[in-house]
N, C-alpha and C positions, 0 to 999 in steps of 0.2 A: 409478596411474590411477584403482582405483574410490573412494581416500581424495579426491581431488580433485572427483571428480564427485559425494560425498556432501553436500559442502562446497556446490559449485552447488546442489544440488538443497533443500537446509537454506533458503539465503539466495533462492532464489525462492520458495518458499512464503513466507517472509514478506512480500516483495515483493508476492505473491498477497495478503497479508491486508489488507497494506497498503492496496491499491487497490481489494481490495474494501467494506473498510469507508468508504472515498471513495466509491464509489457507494451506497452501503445509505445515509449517512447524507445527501449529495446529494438521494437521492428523498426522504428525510424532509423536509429544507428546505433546498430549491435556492435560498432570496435570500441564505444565505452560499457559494454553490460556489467563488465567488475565495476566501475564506478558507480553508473546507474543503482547497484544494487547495494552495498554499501551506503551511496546515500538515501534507498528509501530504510534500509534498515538500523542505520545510525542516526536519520534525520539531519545530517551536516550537512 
C-alpha cells in the first residue's frame, strides 16, 4: 500500500509542475494561453 501511494504522490507533483508552469507562463503572455494549454496537455 505505501509502495502504491509513493507512486501517486511522485506523478502529482509533476502534474503540480506541470500546471503550474501553465500559469507562471500564462501571466507572462496570456495571447498564447490556447497554445500554452494545449501543449501542457498534449505535451507537443
Amino acid at each position: 500500500m505505501k509502495i502504491g501511494l509513493n507512486y501517486l504522490s511522485i506523478i502529482y507533483c509533476g502534474i503540480g509542475l506541470i500546471f503550474s508552469a501553465l500559469i507562471a507562463s500564462t501571466a507572462r503572455n496570456p495571447q498564447i494561453r490556447g497554445q500554452l494549454f494545449s501543449y501542457s496537455i498534449l505535451g507537443q
